[in-house]
C-alpha positions as CSV (number, residue, x, y, z in Angstrom):
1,X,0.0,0.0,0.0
2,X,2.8,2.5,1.0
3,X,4.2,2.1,-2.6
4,X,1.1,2.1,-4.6
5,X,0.7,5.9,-2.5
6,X,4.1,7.0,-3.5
7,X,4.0,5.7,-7.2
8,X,0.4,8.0,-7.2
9,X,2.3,10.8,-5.2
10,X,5.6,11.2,-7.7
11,X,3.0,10.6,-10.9
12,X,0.9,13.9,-9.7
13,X,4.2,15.9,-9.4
14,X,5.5,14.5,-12.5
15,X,2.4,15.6,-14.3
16,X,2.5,18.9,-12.6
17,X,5.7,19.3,-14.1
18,X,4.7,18.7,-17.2
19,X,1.6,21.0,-16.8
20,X,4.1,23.8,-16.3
21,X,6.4,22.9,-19.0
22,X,3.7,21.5,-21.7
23,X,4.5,18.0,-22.3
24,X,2.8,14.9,-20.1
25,X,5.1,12.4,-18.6
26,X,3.9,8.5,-18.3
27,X,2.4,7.2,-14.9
28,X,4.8,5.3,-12.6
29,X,5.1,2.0,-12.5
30,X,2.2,-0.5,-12.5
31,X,0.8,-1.5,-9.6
32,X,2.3,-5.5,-7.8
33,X,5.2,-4.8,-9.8
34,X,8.6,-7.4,-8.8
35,X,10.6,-5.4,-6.0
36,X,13.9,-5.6,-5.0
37,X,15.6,-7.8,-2.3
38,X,17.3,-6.0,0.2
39,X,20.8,-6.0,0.5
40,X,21.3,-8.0,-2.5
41,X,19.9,-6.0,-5.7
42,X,17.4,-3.0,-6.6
43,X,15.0,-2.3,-9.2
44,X,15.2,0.5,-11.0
45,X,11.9,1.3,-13.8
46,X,11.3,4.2,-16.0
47,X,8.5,6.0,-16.8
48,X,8.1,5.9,-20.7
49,X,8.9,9.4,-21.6
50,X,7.3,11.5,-24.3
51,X,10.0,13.7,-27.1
52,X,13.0,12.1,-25.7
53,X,14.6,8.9,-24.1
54,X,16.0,7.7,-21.2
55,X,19.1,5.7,-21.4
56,X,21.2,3.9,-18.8
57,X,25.2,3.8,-19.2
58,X,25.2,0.0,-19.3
59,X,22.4,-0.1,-22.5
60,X,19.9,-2.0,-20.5
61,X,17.6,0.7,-20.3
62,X,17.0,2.6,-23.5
63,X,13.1,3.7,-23.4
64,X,12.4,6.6,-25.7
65,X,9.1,8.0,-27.3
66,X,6.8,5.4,-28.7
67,X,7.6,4.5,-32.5
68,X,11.4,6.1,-32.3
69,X,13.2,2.5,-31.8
70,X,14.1,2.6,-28.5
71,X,11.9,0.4,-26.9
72,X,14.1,-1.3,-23.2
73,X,11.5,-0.1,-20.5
74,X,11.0,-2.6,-18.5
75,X,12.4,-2.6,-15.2
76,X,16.1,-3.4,-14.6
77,X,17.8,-5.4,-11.5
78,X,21.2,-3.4,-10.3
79,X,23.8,-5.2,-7.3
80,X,23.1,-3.7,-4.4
81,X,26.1,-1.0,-4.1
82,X,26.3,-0.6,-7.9
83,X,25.3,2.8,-9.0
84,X,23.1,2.8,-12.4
85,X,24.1,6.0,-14.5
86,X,20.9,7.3,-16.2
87,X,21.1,9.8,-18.9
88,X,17.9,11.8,-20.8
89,X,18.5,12.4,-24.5
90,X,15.7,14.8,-25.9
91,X,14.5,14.4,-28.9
92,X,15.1,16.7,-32.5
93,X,14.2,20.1,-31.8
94,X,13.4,19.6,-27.8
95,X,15.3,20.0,-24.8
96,X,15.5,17.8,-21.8
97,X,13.8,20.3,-18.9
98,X,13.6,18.3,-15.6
99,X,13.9,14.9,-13.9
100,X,11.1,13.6,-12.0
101,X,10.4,10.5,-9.3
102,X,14.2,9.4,-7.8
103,X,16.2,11.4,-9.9
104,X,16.7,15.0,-8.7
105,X,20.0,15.9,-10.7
106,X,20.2,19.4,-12.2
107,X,21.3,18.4,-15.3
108,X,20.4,15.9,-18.0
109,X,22.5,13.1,-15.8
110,X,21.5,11.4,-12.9
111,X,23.2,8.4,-10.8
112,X,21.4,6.1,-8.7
113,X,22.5,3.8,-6.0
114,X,21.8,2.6,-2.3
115,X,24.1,4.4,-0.2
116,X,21.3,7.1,1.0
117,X,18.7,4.4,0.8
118,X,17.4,0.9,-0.2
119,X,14.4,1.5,-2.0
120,X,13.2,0.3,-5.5
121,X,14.0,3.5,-7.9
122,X,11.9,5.3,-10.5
123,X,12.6,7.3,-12.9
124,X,11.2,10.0,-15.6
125,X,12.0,12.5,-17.4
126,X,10.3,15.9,-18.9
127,X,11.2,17.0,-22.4
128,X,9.6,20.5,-24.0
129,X,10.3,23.0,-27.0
130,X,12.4,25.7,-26.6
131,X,9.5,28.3,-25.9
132,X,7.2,26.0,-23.3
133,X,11.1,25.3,-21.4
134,X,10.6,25.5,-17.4
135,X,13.4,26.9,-15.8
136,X,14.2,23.6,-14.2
137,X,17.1,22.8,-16.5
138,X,18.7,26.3,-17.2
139,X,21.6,25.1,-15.7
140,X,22.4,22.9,-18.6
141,X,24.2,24.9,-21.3
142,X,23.0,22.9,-24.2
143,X,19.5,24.3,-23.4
144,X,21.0,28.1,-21.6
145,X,22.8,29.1,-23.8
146,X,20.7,29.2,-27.0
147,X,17.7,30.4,-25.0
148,X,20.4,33.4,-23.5
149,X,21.5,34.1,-26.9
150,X,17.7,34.1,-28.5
151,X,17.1,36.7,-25.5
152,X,20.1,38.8,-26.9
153,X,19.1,38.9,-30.1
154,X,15.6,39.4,-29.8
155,X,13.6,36.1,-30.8
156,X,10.0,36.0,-30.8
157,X,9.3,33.7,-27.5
158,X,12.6,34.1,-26.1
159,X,12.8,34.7,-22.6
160,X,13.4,38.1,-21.1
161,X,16.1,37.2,-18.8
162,X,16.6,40.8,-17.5
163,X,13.0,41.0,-16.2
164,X,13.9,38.5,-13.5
165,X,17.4,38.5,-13.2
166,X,17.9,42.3,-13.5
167,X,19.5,44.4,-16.2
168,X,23.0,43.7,-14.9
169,X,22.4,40.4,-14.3
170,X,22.7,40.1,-10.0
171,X,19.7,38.8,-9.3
172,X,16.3,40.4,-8.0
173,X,13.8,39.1,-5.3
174,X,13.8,34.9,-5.8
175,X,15.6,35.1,-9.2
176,X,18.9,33.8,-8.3
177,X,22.1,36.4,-9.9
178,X,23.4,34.5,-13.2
179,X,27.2,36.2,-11.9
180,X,27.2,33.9,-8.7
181,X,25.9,30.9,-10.3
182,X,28.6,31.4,-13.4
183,X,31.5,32.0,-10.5
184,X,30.6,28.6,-9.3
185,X,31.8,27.0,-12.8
186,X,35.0,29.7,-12.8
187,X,33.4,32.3,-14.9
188,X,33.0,35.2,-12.3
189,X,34.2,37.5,-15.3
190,X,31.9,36.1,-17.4
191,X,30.5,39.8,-18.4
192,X,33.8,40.9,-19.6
193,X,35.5,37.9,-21.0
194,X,34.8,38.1,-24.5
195,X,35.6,34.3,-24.7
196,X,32.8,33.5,-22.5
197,X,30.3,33.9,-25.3
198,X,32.5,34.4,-28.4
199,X,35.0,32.3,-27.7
200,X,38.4,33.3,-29.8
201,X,38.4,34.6,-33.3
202,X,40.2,31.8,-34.8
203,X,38.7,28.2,-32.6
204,X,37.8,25.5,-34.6
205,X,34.3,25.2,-32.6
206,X,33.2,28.5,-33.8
207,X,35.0,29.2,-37.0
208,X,36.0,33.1,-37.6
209,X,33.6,35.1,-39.3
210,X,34.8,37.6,-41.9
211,X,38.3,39.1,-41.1
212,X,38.1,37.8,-37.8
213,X,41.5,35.9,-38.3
214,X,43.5,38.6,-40.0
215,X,43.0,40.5,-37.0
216,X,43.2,38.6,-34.2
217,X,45.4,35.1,-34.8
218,X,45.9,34.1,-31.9
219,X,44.5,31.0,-30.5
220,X,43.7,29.6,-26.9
221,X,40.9,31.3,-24.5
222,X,43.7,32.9,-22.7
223,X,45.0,34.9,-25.1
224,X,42.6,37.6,-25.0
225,X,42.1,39.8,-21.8
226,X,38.8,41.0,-21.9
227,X,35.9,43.2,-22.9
228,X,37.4,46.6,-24.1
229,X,41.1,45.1,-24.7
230,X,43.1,47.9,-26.8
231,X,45.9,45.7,-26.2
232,X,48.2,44.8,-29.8
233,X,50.4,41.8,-30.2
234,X,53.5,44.3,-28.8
235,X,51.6,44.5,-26.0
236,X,51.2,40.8,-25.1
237,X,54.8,40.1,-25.9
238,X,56.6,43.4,-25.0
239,X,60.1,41.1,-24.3
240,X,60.5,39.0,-27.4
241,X,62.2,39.7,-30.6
242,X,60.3,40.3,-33.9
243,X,61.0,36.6,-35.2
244,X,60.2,35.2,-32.0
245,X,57.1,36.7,-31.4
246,X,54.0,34.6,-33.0
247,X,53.7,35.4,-37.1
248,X,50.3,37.2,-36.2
249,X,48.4,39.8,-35.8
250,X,46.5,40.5,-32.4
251,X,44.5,43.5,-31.7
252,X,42.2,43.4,-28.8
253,X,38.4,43.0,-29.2
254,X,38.5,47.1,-28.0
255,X,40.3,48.6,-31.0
256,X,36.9,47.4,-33.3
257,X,34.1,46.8,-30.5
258,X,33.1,49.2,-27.8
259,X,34.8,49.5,-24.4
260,X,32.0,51.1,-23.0
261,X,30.4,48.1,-21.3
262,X,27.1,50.7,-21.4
263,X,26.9,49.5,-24.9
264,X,27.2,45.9,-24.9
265,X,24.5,43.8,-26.3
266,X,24.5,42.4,-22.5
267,X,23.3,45.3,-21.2
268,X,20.1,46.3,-23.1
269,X,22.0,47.3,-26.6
270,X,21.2,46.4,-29.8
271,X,21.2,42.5,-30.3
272,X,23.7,43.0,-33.6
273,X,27.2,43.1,-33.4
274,X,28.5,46.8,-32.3
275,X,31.5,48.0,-34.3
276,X,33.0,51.0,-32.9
277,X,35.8,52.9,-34.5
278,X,35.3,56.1,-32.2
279,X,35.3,56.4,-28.6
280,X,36.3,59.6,-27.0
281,X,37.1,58.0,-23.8
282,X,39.7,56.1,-25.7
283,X,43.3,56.8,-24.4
284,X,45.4,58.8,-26.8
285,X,48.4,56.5,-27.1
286,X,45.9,53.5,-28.0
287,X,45.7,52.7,-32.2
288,X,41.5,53.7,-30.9
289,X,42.3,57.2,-29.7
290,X,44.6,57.9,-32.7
291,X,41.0,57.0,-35.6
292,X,39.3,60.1,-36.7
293,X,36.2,61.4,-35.1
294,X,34.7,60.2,-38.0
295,X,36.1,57.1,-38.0
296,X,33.4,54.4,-38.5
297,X,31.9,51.0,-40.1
298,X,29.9,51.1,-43.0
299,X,27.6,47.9,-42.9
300,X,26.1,48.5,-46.0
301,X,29.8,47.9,-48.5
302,X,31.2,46.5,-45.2
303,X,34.2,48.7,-44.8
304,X,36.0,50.9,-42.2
305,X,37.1,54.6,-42.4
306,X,39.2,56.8,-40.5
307,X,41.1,54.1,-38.7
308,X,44.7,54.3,-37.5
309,X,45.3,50.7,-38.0
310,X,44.6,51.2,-41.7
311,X,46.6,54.6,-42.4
312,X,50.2,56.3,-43.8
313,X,51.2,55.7,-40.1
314,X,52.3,59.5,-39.7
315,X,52.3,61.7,-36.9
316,X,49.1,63.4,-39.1
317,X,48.3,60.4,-41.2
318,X,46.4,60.0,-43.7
319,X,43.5,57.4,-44.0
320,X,43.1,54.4,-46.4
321,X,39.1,52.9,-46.8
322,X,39.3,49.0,-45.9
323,X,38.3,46.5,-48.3
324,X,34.9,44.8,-47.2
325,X,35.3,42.9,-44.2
326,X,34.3,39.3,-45.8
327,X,36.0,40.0,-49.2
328,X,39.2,37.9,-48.1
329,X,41.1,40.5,-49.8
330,X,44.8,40.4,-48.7
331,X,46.5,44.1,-48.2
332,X,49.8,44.7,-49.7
333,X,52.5,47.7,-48.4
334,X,50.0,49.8,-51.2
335,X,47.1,48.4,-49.4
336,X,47.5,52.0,-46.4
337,X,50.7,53.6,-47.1
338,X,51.0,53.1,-51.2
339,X,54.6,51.4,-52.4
340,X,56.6,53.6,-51.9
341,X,54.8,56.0,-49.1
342,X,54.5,59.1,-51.4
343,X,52.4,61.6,-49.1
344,X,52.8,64.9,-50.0
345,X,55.8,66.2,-47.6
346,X,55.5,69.1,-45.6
347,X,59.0,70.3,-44.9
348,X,62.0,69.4,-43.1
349,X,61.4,67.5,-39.8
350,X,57.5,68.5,-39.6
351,X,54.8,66.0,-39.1
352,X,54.3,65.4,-42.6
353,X,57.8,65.1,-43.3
354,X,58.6,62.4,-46.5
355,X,61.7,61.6,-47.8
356,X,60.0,57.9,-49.1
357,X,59.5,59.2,-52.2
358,X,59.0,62.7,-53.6
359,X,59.8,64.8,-56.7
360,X,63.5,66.6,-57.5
361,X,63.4,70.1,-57.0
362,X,63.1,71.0,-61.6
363,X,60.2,68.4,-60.9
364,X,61.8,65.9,-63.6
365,X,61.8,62.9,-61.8
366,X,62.0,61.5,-58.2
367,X,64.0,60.6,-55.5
368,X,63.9,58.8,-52.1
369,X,65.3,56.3,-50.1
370,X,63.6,53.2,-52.8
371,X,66.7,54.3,-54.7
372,X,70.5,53.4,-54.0
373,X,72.9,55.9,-55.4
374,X,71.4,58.4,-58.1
375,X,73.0,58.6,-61.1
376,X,73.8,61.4,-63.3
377,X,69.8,61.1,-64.5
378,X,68.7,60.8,-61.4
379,X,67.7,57.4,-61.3
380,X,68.6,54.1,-58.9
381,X,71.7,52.3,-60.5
382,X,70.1,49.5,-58.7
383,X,69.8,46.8,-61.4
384,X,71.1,48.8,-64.5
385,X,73.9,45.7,-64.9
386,X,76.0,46.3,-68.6
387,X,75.5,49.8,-69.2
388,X,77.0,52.5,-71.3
389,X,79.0,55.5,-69.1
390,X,77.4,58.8,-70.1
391,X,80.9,60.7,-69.1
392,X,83.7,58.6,-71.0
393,X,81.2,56.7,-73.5
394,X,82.7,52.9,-72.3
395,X,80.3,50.0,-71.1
396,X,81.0,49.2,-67.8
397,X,79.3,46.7,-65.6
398,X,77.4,49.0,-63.1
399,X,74.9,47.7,-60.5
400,X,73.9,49.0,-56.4
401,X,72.4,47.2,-53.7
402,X,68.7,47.7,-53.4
403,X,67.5,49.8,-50.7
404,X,63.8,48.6,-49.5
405,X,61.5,48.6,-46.8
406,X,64.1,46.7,-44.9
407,X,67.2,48.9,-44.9
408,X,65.3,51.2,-42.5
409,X,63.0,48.9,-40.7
410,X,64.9,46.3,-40.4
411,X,62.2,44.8,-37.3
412,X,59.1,44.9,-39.2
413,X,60.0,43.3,-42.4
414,X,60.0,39.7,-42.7
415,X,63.4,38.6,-43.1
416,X,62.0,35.4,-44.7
417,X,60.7,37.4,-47.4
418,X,63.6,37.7,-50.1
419,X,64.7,36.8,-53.1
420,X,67.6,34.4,-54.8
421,X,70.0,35.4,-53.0
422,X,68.0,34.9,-49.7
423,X,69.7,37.9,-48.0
424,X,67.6,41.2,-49.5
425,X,64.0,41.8,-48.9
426,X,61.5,41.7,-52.2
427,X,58.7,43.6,-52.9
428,X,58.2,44.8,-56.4
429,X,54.9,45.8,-56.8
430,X,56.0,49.1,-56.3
431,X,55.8,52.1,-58.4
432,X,58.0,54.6,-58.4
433,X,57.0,56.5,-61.4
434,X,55.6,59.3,-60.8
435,X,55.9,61.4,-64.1
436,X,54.7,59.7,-68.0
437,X,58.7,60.2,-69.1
438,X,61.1,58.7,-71.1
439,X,62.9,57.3,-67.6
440,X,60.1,55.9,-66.3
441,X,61.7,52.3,-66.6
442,X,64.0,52.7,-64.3
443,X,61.6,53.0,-61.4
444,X,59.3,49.8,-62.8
445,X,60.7,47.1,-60.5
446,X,59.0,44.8,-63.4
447,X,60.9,46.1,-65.8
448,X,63.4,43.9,-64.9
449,X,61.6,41.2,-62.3
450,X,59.0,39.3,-63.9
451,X,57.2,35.9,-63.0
452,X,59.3,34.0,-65.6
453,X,63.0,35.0,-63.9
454,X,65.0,33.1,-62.3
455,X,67.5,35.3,-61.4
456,X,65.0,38.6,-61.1
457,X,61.9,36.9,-59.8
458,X,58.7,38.9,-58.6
459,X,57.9,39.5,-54.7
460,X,55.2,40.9,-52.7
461,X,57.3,41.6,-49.3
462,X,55.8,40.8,-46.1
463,X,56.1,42.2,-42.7
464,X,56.4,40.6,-39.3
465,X,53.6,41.7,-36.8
466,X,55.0,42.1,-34.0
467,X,56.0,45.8,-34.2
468,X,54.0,47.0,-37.3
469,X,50.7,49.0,-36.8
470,X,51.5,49.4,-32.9
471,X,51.4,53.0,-32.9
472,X,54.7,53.9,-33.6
473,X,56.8,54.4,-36.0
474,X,59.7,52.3,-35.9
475,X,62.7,53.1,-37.4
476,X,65.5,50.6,-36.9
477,X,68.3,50.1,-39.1
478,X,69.6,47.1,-41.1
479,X,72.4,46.2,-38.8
480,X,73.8,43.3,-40.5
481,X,77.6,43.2,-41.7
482,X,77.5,39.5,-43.5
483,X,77.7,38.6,-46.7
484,X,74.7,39.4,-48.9
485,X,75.0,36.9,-51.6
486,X,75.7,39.2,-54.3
487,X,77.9,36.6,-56.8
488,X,76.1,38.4,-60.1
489,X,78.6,40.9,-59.6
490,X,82.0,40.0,-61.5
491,X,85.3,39.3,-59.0
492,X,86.9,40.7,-58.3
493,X,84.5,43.4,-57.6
494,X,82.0,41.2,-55.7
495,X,80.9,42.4,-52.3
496,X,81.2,40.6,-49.1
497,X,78.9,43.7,-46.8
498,X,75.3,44.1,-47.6
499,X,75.2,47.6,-48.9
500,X,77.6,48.4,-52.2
501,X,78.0,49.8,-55.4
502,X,80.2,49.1,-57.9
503,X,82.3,52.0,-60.2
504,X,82.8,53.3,-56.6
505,X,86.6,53.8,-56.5
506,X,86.5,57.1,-55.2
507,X,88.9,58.2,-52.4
508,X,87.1,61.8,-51.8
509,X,88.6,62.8,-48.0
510,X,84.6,63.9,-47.1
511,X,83.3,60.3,-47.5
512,X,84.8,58.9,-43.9
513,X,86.4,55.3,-44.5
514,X,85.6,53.9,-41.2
515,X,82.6,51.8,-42.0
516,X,83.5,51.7,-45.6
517,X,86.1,49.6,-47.9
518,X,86.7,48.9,-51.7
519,X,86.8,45.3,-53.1
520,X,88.3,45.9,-56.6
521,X,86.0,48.5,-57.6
522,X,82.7,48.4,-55.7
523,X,82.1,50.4,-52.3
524,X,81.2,48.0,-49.7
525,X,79.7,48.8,-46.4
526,X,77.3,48.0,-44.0
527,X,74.9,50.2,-41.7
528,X,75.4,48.8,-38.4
529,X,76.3,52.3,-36.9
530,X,73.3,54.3,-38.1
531,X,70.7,55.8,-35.9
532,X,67.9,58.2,-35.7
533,X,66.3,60.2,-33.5
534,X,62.5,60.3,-33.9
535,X,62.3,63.7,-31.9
536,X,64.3,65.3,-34.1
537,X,64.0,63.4,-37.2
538,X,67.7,63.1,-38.0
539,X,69.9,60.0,-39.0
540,X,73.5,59.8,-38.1
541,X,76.2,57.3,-39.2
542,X,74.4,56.4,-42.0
543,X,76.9,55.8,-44.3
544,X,74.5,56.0,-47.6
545,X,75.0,59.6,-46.6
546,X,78.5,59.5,-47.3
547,X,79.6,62.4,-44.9
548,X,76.3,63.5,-43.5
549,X,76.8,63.5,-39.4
550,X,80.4,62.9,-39.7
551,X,81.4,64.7,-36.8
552,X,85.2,64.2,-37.5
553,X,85.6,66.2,-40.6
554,X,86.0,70.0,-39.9
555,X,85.0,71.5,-42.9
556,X,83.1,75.0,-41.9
557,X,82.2,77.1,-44.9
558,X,78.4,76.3,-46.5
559,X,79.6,74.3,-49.0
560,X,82.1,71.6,-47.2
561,X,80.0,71.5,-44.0
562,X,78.4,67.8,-43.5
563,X,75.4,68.1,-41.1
564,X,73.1,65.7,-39.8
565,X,70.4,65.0,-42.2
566,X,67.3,65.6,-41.4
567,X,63.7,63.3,-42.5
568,X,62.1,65.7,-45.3
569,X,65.2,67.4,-46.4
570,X,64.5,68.3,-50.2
571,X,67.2,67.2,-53.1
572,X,68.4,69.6,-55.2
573,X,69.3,68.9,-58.9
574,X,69.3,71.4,-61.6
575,X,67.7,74.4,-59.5
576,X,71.0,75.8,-56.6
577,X,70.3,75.3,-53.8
578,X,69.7,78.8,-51.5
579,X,71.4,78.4,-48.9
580,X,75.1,77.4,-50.7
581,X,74.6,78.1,-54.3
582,X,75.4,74.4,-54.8
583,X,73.6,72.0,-56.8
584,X,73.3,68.1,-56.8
585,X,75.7,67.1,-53.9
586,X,73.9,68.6,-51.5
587,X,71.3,65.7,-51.7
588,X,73.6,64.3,-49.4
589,X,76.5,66.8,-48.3
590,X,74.4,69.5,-46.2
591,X,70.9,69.5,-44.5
592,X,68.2,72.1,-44.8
């Protein structure tokens, strides 16, 4: 009698249950039903469920809803002090929402055994769509977190989790606070760990959407630090080297996303991703501080504006419209600063200072540092190989080193990135021609490097991340001294330092010998001396210079004095200069 009264008891609650959550759970079991023995073995019977099935670890038990297959209901015998593991699958589309009878586990897991007490055991299980889903299961993510995320993004029939749990999420009256029950599991930061929800940009669970990956390449949920993180990949390895630094980028979710928590999707915004180019409360030095006011995403082409990250890189840069965020398009040096940087210069050592790559001063053709020693028409003898000698009319053999990207940022190119002779960086997609002339040739890097050369092949130069787009603008030199590879160039003329040029035998007094040397009749030398100073904007010890900061010659008058050069300087050719009445060698010989 006493079990027939709790078999009716526990099949009113279950019913109750399923009252409240939609579905109706089978009675309990039948009534004279086989009992266990006591101390030897229990019984433990299920309650046919309806939209889902109850399974036991060992198989025995495997009673789903009628006509799915999974027909082992009847009642199973476990040893005495052997536990029986009973799990509830729901069905396609449902979710598993409570236990009923012996099992009171929170989740969709239960074990059974004796140790509490000898009784017979038995067992059901509720199952319900998402919108008819008690509360009684919310602590199993399979069925919390999609509800949660409905709720953010404003399903019809989704719950509204902030009427009962409050708008930041601590609880009110009997609702329990979502923080303390998440702090339980370890997730006490769980409203400002980005992971938490999004997990990384580039896991495998949740593959990266758009140019998730280009920006953030990092893997592992440690690796980012949190809601509003203007951190960059310098900042999370601020000891290692360029090489050793992982070969990707990693901006924090701040520099794109808001870091005003105000406007989180968690706190009553809009359910759609926020991207936020413009904060004023951004600090200054951050790569956020330094966009535009304007600076913003447009959802329609899918592009961003007025972003540091995607600039010249000057003190007052200018700004560069991405390409649309899911285009997979894959920026180039031309991609933000063009190839060369050719910004309109604003004067010696000013904030729009450029020396990349600007126009002589008769405006015939242009100079900059893409170029290694200009010729008597004004062009790089990089490359020019057999060549006839304008002055004495002989062929002579005349070729330079080439000056690129990584002469003068030696830590943000990718040393990997270079050509047959593995030792100089290659990049020739740029253009350096910036007048329709009869010279433009010479600055076409494909004039000479094309896809079918061995010897000249084509290269689209990379950078390392670890020190580009940080918000500085690093300036280290080449400080290598080795042997560049350079065995095109006929002995016994062939350089063994990486910077040289050949028909360079002369022995002028203003060009200091100290980090310079002949091998037959190439100019050798390296730049391990040079430095500059970004306050001033001025290089010394560059040897490319020739005499420019060499402190040891004495020369006074205008035109013998060698002073530090500064960034901006303008080269004179064919109009004097004002200041000595001199022409050409001043490019190099006195700064302005």
């Amino acid at each position: 009698m006493e079990r027939k009264v709790a078999s009716l008891a526990l099949a009113v609650a279950t019913l109750g249950l399923a009252a409240c959550g939609g579905q109706k759970a089978a009675q309990g079991p039948a009534a004279g039903e086989q009992g266990g023995t006591f101390g030897q073995y229990y019984i433990v019977s299920v309650s046919r469920p309806v939209g889902g099935t109850i399974r036991s670890s060992d198989g025995r038990i495997n009673c789903g809803t009628v006509g799915g297959g999974n027909d082992l209901c009847a009642p199973v015998s476990f040893g005495w002090k052997v536990e029986a593991e009973i799990t509830a699958i729901p069905d396609p589309e449902l979710y598993f929402q409570s236990w009923a009878a012996d099992c009171d586990a929170p989740g969709p897991t239960c074990t059974l055994d004796t140790s509490n007490s000898g009784a017979d055991k038995w067992v059901a299980a509720v199952f319900n769509p998402p919108e008819r889903l008690g509360h009684g299961n919310y602590l199993s993510p399979s069925a919390h977190a999609p509800r949660f995320f409905a709720f953010l993004a404003g399903e019809p029939g989704a719950p509204r989790c902030t009427t009962c749990h409050g708008r930041d999420y601590a609880g009110m009256a009997n609702a329990p606070s979502c923080t303390s029950c998440h702090a339980q599991s370890g997730h006490a930061d769980w409203l400002t760990d980005c992971t938490f929800c999004h997990w990384y940009p580039t896991s495998t669970s949740r593959p990266p959407t758009g140019a998730h990956s280009a920006h953030y390449g990092l893997s592992g949920p440690g690796a980012i630090t949190g809601y509003g993180d203007l951190t960059t990949l310098q900042d999370a390895y601020p000891s290692a080297a360029p090489t050793e630094a992982p070969n990707a980028y990693a901006f924090g979710c701040g520099n794109c996303h808001p870091i005003d928590a105000g406007e989180h999707s968690l706190n009553g915004g809009s359910p759609a991703p926020k991207v936020v180019l413009y904060e004023s409360s951004a600090p200054g030095g951050s790569l956020k501080g330094r966009n535009t006011a304007t600076a913003a995403y447009d959802p329609a082409t899918k592009t961003c504006s007025g972003a540091y990250c995607h600039s010249s890189g000057q003190q007052n840069p200018t700004f560069a419209t991405t390409p649309a965020w899911d285009s997979g398009t894959h920026l180039a040096c031309n991609g933000c600063h063009a190839n060369p940087p050719r910004y309109g210069s604003g004067g010696v050592g000013t904030a729009t200072a450029n020396s990349h790559l600007q126009f002589s001063s008769d405006a015939a053709s242009p100079w900059g540092h893409y170029a290694f020693v200009m010729t008597e028409r004004r062009y790089t003898q990089h490359g020019r190989g057999i060549a006839r000698d304008f002055l004495t009319g002989q062929t002579v053999y005349s070729d330079a080193a080439p000056i690129t990207c990584q002469t003068c940022h030696f830590d943000t190119t990718d040393p990997s990135s270079t050509g047959p002779s593995g030792f100089y960086w290659l990049d020739t997609t740029g253009d350096y021609a910036l007048l329709p002339n009869a010279w433009n040739y010479a600055y076409v890097c494909t004039a000479c490097h094309s896809a079918a050369s061995a010897t000249a092949p084509v290269g689209q130069g990379r950078v390392l991340p670890l020190r580009h787009v940080n918000g500085s603008r690093d300036v280290q030199f080449d400080s290598r001294t080795g042997d560049p590879g350079a065995s095109w160039v006929p002995a016994p003329s062939t350089p063994v330092r990486p910077y040289w040029f050949t028909q360079g035998s002369t022995t002028s007094a203003w060009w200091s010998s100290t980090n310079r040397n002949l091998v037959g009749t190439t100019s050798q030398f390296d730049l391990s001396p040079a430095r500059y100073d970004p306050v001033q904007k001025t290089c010394t010890n560059v040897t490319c210079h020739m005499a420019q900061g060499n402190t040891s010659y004495t020369g006074t008058t205008p035109a013998t004095r060698f002073e530090v050069l500064r960034w901006g300087a303008p080269y004179y050719v064919s109009t004097n200069d004002p200041a000595t009445g001199r022409t050409t060698c001043t490019a190099c010989h006195r700064n302005m």
